[in-house]
Backbone as JSON Lines, residues from 0, in Angstrom:
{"i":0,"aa":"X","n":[-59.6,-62.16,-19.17],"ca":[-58.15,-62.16,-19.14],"c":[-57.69,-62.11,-17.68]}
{"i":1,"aa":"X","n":[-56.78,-63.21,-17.02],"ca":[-56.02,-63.11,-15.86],"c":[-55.2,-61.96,-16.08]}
{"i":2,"aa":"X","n":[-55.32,-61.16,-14.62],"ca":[-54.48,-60.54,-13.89],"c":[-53.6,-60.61,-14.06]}
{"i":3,"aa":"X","n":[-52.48,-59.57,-14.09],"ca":[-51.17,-59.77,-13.11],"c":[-50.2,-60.03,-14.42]}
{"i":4,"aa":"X","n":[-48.6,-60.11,-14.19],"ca":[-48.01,-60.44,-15.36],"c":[-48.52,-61.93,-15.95]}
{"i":5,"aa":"X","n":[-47.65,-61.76,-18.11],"ca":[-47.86,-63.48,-18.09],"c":[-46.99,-63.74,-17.88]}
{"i":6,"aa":"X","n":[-47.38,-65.24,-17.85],"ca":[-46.32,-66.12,-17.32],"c":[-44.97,-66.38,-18.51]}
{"i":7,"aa":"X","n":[-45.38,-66.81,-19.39],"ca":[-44.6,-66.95,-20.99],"c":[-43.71,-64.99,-21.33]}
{"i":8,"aa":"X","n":[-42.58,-65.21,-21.26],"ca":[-41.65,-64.05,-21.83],"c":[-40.82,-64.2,-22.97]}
{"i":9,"aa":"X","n":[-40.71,-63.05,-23.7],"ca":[-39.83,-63.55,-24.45],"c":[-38.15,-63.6,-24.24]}
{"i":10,"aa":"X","n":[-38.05,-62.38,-23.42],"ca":[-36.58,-62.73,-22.48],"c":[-36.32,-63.97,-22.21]}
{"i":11,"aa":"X","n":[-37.1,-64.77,-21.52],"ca":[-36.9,-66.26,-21.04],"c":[-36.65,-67.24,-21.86]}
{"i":12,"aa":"X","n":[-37.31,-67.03,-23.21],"ca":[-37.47,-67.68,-24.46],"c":[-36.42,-67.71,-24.55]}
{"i":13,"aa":"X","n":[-35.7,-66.7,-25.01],"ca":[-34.17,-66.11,-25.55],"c":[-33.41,-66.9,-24.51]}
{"i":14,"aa":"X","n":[-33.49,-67.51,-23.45],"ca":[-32.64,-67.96,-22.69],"c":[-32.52,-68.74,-22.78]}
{"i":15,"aa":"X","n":[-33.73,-69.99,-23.19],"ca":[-33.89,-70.97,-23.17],"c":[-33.28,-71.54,-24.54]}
{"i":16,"aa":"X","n":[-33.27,-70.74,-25.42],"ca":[-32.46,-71.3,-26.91],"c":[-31.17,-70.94,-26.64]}
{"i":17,"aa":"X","n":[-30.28,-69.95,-25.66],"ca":[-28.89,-70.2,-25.64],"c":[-28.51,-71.01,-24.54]}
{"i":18,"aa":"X","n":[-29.61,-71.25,-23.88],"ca":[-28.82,-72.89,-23.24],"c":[-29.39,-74.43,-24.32]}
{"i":19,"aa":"X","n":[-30.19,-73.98,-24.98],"ca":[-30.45,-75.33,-25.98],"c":[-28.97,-75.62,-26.79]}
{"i":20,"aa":"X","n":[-28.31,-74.57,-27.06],"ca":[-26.67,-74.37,-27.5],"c":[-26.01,-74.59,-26.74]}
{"i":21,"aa":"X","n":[-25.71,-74.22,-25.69],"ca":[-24.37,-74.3,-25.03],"c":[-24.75,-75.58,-24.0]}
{"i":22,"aa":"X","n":[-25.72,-75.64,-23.52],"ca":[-25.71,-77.13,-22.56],"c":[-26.4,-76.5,-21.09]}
{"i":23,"aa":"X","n":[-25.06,-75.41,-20.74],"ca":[-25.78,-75.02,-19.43],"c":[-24.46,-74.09,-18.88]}
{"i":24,"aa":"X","n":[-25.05,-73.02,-18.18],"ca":[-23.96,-71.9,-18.35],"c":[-24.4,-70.87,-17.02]}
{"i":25,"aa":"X","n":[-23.91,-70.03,-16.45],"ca":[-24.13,-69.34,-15.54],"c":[-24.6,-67.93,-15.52]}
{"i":26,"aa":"X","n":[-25.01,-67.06,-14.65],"ca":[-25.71,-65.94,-15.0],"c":[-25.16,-65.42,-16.46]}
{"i":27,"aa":"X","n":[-23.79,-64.77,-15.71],"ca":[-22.95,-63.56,-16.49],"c":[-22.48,-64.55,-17.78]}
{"i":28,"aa":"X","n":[-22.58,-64.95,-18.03],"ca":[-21.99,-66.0,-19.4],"c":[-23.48,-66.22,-20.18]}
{"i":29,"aa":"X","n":[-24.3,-66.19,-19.61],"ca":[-25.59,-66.51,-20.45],"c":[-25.73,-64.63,-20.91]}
{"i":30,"aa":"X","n":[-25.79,-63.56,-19.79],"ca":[-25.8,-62.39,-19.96],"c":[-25.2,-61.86,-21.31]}
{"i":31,"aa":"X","n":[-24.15,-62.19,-21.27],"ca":[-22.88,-61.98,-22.52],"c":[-23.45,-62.25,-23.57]}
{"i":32,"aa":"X","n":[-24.03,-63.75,-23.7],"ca":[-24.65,-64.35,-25.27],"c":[-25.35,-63.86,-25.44]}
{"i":33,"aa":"X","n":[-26.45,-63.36,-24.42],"ca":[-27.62,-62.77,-24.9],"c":[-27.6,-61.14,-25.57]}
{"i":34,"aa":"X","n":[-26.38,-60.72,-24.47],"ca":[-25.79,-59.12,-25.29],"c":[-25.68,-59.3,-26.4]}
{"i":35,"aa":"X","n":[-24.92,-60.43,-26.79],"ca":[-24.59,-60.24,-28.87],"c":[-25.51,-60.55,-29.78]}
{"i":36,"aa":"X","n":[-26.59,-61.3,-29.11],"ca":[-27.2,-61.36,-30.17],"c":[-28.8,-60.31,-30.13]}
{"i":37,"aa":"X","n":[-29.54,-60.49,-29.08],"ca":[-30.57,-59.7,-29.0],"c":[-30.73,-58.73,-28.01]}
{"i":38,"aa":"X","n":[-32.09,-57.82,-28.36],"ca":[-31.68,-56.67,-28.06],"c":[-31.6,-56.24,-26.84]}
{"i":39,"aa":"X","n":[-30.65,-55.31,-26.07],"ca":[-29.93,-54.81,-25.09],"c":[-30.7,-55.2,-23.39]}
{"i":40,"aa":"X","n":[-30.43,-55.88,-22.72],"ca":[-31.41,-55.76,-21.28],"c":[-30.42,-55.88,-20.07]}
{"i":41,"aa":"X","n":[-30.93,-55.6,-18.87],"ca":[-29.83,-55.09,-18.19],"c":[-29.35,-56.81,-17.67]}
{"i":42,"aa":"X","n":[-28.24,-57.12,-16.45],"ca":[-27.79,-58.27,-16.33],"c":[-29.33,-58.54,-14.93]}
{"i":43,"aa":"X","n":[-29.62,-57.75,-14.41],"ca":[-30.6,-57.99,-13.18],"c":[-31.62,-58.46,-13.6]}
{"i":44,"aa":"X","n":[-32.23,-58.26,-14.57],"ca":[-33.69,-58.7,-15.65],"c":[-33.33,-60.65,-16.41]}
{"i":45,"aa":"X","n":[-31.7,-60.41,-16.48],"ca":[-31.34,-61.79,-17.28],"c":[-31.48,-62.63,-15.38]}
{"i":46,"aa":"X","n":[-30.92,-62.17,-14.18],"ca":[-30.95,-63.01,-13.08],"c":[-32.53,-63.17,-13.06]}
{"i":47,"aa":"X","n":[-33.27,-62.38,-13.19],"ca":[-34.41,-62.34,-12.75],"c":[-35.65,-63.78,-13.67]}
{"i":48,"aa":"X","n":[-35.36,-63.46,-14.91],"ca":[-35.29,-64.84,-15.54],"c":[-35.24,-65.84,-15.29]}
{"i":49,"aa":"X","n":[-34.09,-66.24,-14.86],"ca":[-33.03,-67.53,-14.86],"c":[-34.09,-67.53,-12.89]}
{"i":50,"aa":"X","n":[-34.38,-67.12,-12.27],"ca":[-34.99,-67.7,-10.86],"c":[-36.34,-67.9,-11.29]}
{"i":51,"aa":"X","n":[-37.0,-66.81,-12.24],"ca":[-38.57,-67.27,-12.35],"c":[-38.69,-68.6,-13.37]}
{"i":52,"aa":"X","n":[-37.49,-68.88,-14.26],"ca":[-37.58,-69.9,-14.98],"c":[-36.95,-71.11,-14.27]}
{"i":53,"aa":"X","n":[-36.67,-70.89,-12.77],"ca":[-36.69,-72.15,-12.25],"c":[-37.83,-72.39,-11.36]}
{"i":54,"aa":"X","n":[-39.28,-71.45,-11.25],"ca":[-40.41,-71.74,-10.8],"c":[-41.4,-72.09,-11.79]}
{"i":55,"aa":"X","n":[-40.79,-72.08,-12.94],"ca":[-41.75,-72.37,-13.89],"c":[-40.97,-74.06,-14.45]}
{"i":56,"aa":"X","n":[-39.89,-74.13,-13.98],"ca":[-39.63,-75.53,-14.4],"c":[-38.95,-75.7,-15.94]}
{"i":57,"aa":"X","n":[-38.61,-74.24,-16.46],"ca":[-38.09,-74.13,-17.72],"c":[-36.47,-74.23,-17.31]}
{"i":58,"aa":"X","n":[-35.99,-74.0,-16.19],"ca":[-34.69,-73.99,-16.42],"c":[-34.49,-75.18,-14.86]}
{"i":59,"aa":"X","n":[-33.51,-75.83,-14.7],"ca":[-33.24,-76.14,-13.69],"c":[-31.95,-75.44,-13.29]}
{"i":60,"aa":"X","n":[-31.25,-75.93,-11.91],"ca":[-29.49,-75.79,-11.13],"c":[-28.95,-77.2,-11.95]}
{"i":61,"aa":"X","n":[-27.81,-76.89,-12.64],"ca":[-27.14,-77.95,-12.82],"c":[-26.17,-78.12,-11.67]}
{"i":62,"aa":"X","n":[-25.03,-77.41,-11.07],"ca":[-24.44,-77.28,-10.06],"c":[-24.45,-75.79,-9.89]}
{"i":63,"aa":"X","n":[-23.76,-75.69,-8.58],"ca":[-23.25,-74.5,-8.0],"c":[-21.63,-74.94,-7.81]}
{"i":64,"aa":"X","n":[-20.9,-73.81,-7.78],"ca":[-19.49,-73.83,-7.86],"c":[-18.69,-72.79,-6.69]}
{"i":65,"aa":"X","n":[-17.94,-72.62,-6.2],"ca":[-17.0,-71.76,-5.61],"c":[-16.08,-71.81,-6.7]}
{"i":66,"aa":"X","n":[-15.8,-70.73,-6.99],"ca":[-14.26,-70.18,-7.73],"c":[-13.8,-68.72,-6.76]}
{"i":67,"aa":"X","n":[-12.53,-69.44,-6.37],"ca":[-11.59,-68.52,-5.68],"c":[-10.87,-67.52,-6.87]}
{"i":68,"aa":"X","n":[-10.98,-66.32,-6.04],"ca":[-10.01,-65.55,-7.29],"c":[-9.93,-64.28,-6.18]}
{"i":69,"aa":"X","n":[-10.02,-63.16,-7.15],"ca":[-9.32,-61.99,-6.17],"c":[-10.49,-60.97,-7.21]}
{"i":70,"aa":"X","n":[-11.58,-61.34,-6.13],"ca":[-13.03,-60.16,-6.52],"c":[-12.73,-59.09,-5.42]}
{"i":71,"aa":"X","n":[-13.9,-58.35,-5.9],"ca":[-13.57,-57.1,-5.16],"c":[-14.69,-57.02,-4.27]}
{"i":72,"aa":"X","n":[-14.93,-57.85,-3.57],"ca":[-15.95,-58.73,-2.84],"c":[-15.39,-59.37,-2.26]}
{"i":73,"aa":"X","n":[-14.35,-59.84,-2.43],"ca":[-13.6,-61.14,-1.27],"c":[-12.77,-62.06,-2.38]}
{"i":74,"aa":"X","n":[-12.91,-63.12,-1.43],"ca":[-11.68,-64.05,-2.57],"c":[-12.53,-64.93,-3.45]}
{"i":75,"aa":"X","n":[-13.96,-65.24,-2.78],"ca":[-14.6,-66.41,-3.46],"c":[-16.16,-66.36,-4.0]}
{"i":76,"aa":"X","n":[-16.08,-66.83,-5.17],"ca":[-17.31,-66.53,-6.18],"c":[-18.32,-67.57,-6.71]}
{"i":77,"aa":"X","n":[-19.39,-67.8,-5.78],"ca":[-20.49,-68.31,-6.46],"c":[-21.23,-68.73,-7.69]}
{"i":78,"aa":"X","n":[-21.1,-69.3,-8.33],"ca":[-21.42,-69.45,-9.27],"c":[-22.44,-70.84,-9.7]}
{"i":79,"aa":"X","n":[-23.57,-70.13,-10.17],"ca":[-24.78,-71.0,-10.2],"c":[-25.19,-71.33,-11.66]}
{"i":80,"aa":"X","n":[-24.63,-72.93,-12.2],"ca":[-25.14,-73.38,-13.55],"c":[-26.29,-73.74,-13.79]}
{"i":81,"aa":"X","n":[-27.03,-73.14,-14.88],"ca":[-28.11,-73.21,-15.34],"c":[-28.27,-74.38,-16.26]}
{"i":82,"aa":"X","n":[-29.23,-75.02,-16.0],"ca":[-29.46,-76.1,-17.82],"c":[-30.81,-76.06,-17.71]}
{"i":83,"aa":"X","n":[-31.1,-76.49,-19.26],"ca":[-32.91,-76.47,-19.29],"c":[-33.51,-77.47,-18.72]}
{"i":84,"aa":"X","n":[-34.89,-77.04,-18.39],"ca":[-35.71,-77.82,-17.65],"c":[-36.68,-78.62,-17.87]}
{"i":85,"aa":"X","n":[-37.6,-79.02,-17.5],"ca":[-38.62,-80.14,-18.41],"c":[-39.59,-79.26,-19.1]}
{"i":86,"aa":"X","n":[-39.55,-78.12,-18.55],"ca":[-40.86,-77.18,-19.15],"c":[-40.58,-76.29,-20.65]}
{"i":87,"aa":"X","n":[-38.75,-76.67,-20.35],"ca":[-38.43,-75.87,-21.94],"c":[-38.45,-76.05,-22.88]}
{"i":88,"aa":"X","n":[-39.29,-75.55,-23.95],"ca":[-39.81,-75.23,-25.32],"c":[-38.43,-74.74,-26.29]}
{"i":89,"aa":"X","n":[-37.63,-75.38,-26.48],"ca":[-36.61,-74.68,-27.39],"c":[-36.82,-74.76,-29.16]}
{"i":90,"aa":"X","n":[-36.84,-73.69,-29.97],"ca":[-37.51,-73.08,-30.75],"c":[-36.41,-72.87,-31.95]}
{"i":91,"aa":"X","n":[-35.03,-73.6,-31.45],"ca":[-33.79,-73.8,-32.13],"c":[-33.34,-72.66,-33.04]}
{"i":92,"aa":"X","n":[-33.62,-71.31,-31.94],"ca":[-33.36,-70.02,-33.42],"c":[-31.64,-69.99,-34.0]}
{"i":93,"aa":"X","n":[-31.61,-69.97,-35.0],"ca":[-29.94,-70.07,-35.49],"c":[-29.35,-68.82,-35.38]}
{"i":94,"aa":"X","n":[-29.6,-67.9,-34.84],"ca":[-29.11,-66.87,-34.57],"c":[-28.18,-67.3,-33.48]}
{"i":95,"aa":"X","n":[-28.54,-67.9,-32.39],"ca":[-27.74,-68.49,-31.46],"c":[-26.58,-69.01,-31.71]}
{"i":96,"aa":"X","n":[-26.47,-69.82,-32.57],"ca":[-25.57,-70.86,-32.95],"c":[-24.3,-70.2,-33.92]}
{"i":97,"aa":"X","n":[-24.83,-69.23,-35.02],"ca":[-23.9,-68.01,-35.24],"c":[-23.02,-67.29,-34.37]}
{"i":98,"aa":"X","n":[-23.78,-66.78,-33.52],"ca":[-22.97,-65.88,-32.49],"c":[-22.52,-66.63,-31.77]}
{"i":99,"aa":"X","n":[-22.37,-67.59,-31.64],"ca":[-21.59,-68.73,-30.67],"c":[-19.99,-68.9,-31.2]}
{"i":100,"aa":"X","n":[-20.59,-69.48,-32.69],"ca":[-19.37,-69.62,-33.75],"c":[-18.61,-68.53,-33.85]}
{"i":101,"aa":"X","n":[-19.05,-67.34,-34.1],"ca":[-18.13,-65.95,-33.94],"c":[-17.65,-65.92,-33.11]}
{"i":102,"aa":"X","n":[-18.03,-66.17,-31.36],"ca":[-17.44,-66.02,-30.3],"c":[-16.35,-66.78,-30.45]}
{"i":103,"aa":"X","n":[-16.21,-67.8,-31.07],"ca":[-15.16,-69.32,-30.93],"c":[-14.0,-68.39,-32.16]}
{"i":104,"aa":"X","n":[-14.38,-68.38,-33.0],"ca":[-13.92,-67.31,-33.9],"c":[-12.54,-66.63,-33.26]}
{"i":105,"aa":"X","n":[-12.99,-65.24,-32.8],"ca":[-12.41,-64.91,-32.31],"c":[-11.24,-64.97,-31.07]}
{"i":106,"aa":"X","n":[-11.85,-65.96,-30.48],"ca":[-10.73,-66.8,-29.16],"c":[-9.74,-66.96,-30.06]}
């Protein structure tokens, strides 16, 4: 047995089926989906993901964005879109696609 962590997570998994849904989405917006449906992890573990799953080729940058607003950080906010990558395995769980619909739901 190799060393060291594996490479395959199931956090990542989970990421990779709510962008198989939505298309492609940014940290804190992927963070959110993943809050409603499975179980609890912090938002630093979901960033942490979303960079090792762009060394593994599961996720790519769709764009990066500036949005101006009034953070408590300054005026202007980074924002880095995620979409899947050639390496992603999506596993089409319908749990996703529920909690999506609820989200729409409610708006």
């Amino acid at each position: 047995m190799p060393k060291g962590r594996p490479v395959a997570s199931e956090i990542r998994q989970h990421i990779v089926e709510i962008l198989n849904v939505i298309g492609k989405g940014y940290g804190y917006d992927i963070y959110q989906i993943y809050d409603d449906i499975y179980p609890r992890v912090s938002m630093r573990v979901i960033y942490y993901h979303l960079k090792k799953g762009l060394q593994t080729g599961e996720f790519r940058v769709d764009k990066v964005k500036q949005e101006q607003g009034n953070y408590s950080w300054g005026s202007v906010a980074e924002k880095v879109y995620y979409a899947l990558g050639e390496n992603a395995r999506p596993k089409a769980d319908p749990r996703v696609k529920e909690a999506l619909d609820k989200r729409k739901q409610k708006k």
